[in-house]
Each structure stands twice: as C-alpha cells, then as structure tokens.
mmCIF file as gemmi writes it, N, C-alpha and C atoms, coordinates in Angstrom:
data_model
loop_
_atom_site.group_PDB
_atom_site.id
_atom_site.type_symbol
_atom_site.label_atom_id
_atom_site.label_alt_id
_atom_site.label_comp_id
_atom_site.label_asym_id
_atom_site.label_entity_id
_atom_site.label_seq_id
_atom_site.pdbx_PDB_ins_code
_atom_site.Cartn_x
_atom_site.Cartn_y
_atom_site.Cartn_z
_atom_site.occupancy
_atom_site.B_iso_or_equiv
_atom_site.pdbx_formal_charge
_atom_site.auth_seq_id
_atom_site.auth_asym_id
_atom_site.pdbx_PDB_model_num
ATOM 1 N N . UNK Axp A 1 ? 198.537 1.255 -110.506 1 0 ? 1 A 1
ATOM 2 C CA . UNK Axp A 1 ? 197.083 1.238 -110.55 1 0 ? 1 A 1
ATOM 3 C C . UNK Axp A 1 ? 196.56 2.345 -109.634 1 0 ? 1 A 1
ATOM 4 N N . UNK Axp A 2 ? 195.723 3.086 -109.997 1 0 ? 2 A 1
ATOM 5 C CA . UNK Axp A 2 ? 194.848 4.206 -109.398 1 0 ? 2 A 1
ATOM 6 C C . UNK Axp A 2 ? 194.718 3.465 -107.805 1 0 ? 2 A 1
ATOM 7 N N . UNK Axp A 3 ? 194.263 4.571 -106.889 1 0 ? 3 A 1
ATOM 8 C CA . UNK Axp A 3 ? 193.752 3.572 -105.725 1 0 ? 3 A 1
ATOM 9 C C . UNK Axp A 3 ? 192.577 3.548 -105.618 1 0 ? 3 A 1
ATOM 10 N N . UNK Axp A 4 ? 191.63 4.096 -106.492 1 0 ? 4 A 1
ATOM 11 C CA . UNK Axp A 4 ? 190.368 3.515 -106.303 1 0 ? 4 A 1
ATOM 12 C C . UNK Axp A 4 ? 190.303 2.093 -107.289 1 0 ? 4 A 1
ATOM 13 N N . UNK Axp A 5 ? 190.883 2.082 -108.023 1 0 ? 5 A 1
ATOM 14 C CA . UNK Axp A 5 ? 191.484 0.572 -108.696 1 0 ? 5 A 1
ATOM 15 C C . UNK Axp A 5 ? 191.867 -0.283 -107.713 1 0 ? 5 A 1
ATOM 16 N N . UNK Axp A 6 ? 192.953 0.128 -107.388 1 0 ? 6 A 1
ATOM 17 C CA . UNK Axp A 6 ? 193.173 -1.266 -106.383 1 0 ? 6 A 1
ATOM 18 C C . UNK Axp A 6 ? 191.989 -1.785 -105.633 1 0 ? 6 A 1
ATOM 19 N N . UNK Axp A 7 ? 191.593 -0.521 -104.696 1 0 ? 7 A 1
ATOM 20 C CA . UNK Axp A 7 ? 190.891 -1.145 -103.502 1 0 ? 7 A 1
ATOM 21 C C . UNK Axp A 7 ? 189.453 -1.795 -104.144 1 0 ? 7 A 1
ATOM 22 N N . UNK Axp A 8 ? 189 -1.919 -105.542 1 0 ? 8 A 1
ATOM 23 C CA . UNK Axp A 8 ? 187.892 -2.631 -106.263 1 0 ? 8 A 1
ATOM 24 C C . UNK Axp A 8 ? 188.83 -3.669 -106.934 1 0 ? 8 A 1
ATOM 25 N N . UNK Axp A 9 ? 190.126 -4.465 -107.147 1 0 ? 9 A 1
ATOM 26 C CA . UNK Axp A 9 ? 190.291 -5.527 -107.585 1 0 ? 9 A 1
ATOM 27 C C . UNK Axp A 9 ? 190.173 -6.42 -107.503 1 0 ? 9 A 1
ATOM 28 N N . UNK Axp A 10 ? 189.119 -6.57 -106.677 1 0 ? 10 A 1
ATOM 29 C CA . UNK Axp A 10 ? 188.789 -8.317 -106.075 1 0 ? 10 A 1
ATOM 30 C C . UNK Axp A 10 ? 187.658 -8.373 -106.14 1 0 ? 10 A 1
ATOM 31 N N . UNK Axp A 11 ? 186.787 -7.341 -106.624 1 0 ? 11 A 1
ATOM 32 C CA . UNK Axp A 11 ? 185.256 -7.646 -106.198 1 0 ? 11 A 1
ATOM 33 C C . UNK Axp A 11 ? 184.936 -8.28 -107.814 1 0 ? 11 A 1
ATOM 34 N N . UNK Axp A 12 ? 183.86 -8.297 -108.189 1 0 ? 12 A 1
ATOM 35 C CA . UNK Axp A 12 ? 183.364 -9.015 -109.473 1 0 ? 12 A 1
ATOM 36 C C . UNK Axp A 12 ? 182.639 -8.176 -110.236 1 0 ? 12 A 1
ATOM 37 N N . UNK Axp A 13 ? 183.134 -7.691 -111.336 1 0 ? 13 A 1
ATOM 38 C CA . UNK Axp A 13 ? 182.045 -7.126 -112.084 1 0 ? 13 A 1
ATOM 39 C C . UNK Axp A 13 ? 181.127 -7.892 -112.979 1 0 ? 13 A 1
ATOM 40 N N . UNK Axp A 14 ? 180.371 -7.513 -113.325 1 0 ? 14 A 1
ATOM 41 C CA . UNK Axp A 14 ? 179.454 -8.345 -114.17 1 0 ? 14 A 1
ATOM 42 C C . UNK Axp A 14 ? 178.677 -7.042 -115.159 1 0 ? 14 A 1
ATOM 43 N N . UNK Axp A 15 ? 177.823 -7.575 -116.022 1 0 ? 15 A 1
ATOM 44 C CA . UNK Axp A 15 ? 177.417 -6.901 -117.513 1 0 ? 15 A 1
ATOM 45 C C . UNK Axp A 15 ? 175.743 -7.439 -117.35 1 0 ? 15 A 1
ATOM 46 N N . UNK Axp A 16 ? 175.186 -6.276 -117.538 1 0 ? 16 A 1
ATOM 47 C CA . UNK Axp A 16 ? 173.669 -6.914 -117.91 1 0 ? 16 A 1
ATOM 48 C C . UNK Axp A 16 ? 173.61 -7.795 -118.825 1 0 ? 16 A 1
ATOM 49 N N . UNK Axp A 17 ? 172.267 -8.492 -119.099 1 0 ? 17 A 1
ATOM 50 C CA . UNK Axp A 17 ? 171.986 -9.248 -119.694 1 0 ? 17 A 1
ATOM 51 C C . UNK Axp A 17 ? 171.522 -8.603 -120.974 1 0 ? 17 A 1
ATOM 52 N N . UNK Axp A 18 ? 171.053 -7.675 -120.661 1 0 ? 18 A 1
ATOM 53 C CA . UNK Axp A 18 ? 170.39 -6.755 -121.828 1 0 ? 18 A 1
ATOM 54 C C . UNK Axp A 18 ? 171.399 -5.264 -122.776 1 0 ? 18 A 1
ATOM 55 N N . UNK Axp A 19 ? 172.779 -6.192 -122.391 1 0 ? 19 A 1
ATOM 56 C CA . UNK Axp A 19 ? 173.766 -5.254 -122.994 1 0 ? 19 A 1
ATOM 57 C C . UNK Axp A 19 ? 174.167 -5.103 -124.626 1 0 ? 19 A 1
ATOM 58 N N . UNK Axp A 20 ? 173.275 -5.958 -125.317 1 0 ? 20 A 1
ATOM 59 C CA . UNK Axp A 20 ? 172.921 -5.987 -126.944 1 0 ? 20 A 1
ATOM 60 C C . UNK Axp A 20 ? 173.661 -7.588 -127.621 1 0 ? 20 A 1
ATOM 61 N N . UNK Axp A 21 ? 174.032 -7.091 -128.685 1 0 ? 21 A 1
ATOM 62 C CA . UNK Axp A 21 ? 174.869 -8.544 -129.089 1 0 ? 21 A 1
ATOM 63 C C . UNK Axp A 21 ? 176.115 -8.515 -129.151 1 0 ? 21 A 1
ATOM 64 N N . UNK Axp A 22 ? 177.167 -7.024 -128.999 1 0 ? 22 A 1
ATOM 65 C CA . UNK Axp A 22 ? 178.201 -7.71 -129.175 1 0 ? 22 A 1
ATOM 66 C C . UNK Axp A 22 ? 178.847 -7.339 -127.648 1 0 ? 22 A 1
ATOM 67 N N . UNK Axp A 23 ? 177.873 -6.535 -126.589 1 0 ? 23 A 1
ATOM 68 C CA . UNK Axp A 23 ? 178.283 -6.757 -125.38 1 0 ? 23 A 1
ATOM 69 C C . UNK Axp A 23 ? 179.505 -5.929 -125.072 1 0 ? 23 A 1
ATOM 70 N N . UNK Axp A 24 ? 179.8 -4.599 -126.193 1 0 ? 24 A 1
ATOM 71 C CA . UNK Axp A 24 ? 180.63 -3.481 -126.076 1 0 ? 24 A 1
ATOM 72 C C . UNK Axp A 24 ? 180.165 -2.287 -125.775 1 0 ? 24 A 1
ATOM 73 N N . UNK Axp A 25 ? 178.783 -1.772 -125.968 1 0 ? 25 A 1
ATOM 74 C CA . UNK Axp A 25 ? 178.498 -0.732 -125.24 1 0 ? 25 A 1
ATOM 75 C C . UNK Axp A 25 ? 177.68 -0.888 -124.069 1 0 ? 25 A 1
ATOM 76 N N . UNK Axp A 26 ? 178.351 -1.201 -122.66 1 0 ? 26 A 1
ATOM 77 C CA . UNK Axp A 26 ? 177.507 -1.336 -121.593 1 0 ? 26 A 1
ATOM 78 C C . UNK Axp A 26 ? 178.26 -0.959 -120.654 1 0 ? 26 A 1
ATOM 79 N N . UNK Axp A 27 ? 178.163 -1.027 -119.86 1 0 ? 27 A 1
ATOM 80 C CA . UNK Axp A 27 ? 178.898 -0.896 -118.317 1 0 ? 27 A 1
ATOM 81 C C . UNK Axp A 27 ? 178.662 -1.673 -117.198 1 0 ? 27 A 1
ATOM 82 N N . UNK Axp A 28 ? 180.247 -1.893 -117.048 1 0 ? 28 A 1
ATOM 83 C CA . UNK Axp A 28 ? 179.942 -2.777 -115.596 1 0 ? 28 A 1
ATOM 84 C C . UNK Axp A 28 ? 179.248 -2.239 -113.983 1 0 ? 28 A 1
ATOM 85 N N . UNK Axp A 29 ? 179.215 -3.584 -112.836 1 0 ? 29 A 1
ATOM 86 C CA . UNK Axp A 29 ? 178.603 -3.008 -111.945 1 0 ? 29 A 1
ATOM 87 C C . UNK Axp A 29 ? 179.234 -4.047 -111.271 1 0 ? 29 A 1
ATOM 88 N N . UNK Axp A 30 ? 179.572 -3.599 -110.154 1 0 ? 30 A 1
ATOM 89 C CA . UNK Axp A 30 ? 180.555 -4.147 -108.701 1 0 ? 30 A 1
ATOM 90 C C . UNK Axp A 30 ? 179.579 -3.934 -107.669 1 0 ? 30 A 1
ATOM 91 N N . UNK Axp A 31 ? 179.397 -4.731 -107.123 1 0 ? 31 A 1
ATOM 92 C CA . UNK Axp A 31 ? 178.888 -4.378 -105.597 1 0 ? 31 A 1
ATOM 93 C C . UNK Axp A 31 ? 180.23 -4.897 -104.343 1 0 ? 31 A 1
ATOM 94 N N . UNK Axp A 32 ? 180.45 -4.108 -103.103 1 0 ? 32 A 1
ATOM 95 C CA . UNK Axp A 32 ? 181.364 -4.171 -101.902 1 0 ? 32 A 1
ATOM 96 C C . UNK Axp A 32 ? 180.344 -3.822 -100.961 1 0 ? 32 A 1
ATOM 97 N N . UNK Axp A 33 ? 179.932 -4.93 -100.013 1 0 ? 33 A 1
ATOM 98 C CA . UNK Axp A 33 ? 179.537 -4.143 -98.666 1 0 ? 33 A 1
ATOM 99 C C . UNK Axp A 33 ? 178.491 -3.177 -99.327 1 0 ? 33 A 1
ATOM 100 N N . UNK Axp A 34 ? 178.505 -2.258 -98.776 1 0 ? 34 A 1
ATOM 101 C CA . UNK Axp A 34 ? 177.303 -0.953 -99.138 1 0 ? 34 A 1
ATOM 102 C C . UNK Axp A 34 ? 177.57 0.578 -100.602 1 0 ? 34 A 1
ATOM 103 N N . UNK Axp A 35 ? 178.556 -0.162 -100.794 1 0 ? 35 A 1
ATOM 104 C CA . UNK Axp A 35 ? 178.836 0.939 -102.268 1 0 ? 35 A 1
ATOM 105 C C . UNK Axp A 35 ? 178.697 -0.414 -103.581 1 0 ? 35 A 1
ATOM 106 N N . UNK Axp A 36 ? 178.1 0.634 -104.197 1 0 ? 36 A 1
ATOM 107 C CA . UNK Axp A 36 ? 177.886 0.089 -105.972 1 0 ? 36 A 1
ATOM 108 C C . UNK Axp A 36 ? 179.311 1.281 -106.538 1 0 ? 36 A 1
ATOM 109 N N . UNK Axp A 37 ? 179.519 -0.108 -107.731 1 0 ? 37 A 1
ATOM 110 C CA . UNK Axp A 37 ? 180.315 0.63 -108.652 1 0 ? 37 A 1
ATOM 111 C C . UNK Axp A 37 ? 180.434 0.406 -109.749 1 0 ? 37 A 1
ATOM 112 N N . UNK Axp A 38 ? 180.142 1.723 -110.533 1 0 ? 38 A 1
ATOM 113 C CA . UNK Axp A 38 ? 179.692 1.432 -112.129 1 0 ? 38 A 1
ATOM 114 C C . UNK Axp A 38 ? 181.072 1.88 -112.964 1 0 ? 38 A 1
ATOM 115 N N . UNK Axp A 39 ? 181.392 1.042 -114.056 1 0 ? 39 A 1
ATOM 116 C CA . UNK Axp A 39 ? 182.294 1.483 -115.059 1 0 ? 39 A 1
ATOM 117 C C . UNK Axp A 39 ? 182.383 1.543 -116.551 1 0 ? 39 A 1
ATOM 118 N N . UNK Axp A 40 ? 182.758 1.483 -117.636 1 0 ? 40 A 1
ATOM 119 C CA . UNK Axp A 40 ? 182.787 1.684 -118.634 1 0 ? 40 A 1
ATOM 120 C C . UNK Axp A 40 ? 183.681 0.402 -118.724 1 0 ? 40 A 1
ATOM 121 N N . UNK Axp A 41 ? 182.726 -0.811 -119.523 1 0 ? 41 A 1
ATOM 122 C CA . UNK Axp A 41 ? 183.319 -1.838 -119.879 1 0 ? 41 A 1
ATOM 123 C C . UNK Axp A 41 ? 184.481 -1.83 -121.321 1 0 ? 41 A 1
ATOM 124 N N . UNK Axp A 42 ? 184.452 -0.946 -121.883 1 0 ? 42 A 1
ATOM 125 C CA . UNK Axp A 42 ? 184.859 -0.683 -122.932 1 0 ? 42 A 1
ATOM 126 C C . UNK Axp A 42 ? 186.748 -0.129 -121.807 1 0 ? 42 A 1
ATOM 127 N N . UNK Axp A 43 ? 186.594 0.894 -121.346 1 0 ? 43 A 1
ATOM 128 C CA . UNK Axp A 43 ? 187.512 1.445 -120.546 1 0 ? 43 A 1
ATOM 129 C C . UNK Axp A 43 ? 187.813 1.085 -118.745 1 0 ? 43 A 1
ATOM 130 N N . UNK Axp A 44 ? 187.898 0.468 -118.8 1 0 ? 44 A 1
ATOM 131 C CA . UNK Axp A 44 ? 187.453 -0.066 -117.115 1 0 ? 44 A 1
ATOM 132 C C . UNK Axp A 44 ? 188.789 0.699 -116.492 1 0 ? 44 A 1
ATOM 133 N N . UNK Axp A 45 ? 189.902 0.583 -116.805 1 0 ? 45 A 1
ATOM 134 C CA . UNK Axp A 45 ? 191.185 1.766 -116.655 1 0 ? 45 A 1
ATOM 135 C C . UNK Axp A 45 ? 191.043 2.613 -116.023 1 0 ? 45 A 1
ATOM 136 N N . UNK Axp A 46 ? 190.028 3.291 -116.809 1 0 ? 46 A 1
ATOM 137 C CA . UNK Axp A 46 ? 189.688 4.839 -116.882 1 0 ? 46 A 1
ATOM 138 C C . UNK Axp A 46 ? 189.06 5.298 -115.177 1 0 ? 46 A 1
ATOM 139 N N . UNK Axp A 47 ? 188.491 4.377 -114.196 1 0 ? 47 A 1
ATOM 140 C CA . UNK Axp A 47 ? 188.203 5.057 -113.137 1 0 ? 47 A 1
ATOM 141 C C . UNK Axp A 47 ? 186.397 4.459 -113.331 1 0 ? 47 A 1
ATOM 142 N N . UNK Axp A 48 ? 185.733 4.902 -111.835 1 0 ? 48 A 1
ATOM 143 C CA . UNK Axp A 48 ? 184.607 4.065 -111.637 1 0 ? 48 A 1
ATOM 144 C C . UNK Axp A 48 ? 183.692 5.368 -110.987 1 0 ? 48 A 1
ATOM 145 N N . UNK Axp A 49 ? 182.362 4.838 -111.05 1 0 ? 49 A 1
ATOM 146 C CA . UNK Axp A 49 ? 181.186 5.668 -110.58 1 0 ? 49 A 1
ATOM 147 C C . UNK Axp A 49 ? 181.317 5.356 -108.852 1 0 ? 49 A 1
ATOM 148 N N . UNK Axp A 50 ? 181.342 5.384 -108.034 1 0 ? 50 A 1
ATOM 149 C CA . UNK Axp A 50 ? 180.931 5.078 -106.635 1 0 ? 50 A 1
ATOM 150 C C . UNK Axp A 50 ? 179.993 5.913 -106.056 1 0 ? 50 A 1
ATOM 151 N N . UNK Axp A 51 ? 179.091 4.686 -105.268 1 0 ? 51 A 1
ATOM 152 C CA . UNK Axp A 51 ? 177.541 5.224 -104.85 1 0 ? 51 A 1
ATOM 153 C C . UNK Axp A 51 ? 177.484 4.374 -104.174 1 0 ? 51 A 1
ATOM 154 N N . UNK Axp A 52 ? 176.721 4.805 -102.678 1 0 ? 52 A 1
ATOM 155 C CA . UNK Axp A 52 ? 175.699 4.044 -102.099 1 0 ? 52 A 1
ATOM 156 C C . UNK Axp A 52 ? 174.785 2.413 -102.515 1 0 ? 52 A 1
ATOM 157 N N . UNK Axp A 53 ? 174.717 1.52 -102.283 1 0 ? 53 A 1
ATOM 158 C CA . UNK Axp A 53 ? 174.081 0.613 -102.937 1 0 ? 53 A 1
ATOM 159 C C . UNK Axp A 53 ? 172.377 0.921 -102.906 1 0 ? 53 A 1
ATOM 160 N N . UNK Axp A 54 ? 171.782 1.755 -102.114 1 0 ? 54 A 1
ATOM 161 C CA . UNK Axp A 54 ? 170.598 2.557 -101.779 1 0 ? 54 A 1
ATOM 162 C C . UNK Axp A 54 ? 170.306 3.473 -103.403 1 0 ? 54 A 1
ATOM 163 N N . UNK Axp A 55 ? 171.59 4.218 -103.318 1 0 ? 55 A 1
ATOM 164 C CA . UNK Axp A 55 ? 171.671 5.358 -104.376 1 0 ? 55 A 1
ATOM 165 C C . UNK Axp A 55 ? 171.373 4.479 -105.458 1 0 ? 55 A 1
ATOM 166 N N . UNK Axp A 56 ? 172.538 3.464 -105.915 1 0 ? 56 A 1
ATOM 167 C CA . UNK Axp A 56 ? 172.034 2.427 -107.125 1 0 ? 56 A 1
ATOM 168 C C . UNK Axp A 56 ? 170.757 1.855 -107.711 1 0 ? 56 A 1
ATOM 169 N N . UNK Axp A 57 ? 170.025 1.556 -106.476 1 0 ? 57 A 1
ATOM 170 C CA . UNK Axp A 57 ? 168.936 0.585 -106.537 1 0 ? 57 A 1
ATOM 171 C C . UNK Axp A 57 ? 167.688 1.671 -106.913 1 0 ? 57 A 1
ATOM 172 N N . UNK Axp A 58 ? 167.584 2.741 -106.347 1 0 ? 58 A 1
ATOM 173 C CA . UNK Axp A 58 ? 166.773 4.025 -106.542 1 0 ? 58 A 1
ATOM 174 C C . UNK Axp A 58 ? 166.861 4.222 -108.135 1 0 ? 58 A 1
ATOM 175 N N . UNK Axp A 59 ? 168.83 4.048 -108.843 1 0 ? 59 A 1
ATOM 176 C CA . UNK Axp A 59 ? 168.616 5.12 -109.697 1 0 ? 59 A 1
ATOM 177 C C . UNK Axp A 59 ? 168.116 3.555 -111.024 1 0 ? 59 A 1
ATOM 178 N N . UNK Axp A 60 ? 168.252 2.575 -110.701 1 0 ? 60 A 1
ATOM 179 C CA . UNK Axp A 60 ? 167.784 1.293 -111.55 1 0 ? 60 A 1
ATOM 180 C C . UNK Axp A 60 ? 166.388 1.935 -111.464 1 0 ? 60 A 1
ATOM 181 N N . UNK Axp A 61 ? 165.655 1.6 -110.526 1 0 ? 61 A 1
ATOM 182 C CA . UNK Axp A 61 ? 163.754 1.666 -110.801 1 0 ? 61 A 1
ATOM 183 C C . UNK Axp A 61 ? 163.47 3.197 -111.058 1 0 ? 61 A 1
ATOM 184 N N . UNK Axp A 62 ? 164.502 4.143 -111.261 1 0 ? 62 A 1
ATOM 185 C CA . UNK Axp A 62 ? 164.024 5.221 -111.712 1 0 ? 62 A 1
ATOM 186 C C . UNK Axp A 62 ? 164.156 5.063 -113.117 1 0 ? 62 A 1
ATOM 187 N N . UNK Axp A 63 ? 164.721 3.93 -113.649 1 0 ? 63 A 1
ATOM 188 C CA . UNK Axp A 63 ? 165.426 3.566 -115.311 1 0 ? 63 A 1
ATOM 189 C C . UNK Axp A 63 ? 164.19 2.818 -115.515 1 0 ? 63 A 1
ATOM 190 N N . UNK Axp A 64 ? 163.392 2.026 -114.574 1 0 ? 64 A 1
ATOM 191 C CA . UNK Axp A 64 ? 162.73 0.73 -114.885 1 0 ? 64 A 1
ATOM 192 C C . UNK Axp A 64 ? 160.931 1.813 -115.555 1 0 ? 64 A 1
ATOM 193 N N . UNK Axp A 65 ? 161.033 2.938 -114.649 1 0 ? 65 A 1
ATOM 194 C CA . UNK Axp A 65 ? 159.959 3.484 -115.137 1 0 ? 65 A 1
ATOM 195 C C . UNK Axp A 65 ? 159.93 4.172 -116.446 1 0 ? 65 A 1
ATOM 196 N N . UNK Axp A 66 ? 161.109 4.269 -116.906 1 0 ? 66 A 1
ATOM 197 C CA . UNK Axp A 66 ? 160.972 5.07 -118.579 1 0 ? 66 A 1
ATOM 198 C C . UNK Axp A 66 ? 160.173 4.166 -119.476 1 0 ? 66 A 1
ATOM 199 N N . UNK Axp A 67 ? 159.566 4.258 -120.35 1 0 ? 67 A 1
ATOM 200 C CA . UNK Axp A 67 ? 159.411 3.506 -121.549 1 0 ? 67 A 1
ATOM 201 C C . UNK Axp A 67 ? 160.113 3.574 -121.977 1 0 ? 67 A 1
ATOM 202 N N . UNK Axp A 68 ? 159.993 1.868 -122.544 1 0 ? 68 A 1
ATOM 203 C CA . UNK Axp A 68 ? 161.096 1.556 -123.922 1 0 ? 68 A 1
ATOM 204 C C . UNK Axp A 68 ? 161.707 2.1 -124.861 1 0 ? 68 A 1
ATOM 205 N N . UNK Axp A 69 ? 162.592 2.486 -125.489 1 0 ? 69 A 1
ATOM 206 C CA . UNK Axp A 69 ? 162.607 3.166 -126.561 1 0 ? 69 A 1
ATOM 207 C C . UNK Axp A 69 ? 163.064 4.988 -126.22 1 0 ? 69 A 1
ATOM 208 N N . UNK Axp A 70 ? 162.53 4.988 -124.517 1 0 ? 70 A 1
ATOM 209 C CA . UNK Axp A 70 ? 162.797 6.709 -124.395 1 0 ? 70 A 1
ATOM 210 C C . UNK Axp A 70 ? 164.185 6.496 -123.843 1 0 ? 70 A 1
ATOM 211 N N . UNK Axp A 71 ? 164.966 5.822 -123.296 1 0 ? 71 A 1
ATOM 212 C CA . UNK Axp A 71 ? 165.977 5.329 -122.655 1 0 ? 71 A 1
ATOM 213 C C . UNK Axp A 71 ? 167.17 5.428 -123.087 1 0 ? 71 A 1
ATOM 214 N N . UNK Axp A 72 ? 167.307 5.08 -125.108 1 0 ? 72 A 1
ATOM 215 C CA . UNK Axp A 72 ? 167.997 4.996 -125.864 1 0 ? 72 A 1
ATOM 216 C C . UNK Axp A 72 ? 168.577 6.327 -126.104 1 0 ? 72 A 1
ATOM 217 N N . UNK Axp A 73 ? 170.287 6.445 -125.956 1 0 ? 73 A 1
ATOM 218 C CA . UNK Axp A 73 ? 170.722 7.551 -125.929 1 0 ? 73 A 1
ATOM 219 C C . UNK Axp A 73 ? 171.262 7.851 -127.663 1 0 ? 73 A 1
ATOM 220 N N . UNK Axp A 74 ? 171.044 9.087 -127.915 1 0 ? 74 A 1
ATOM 221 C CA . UNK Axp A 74 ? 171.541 9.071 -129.575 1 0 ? 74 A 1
ATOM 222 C C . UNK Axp A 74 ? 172.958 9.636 -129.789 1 0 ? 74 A 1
C-alpha cells in the first residue's frame, strides 16, 4: 500500500448525500486532525487530494456560491 494509503487507513470516508442515484460518480472525503482528504470513490487505490481542513471548507462555500446547474461538469 502507498504510504499516503496507509497513514489514511483508519480514518472514515464518507460520500455526499447529493452524489446522484447510483452513488458512482462522486468522491470521497476523510477528515484527520487538520488535513481533509479527497478521493475518487470509483478509484480510491489510485492516491488522495490532501489539504488543510481551512483549504477544504473555503473551497466547499466557494462551490456553495455557483448556481445550480453551472457546477455540472460535461
């Protein structure tokens, strides 16, 4: 296992609520202490985002201000 794998195997990821219906295109989110960590639920293997939990929370209400609909990636 990678070692940024290991040293996140105990924490908990979890899935928005608003990740659609079949709950395959989303990404997870870990919180440790003061780092967030985002991954590709589809690939979780593959390696993780790490950030600040500051950095996280900034880049959510910078998401919360888009309108609906502009968000959606094609």
């Amino acid at each position: 296992m990678p070692p940024a794998q290991e040293a996140n195997r105990d924490v908990r990821w979890f899935k928005s609520s608003y990740s659609g219906g079949s709950g395959s295109d989303c990404v997870e989110v870990a919180f440790s202490g003061q780092v967030a960590s985002v991954r590709d639920s589809k690939t979780p293997w593959r390696g993780m985002l790490n950030m600040p939990t500051n950095t996280f929370a900034a880049f959510i209400e910078n998401m919360k201000a888009i309108p609906d609909g502009a968000r959606d990636v094609q």
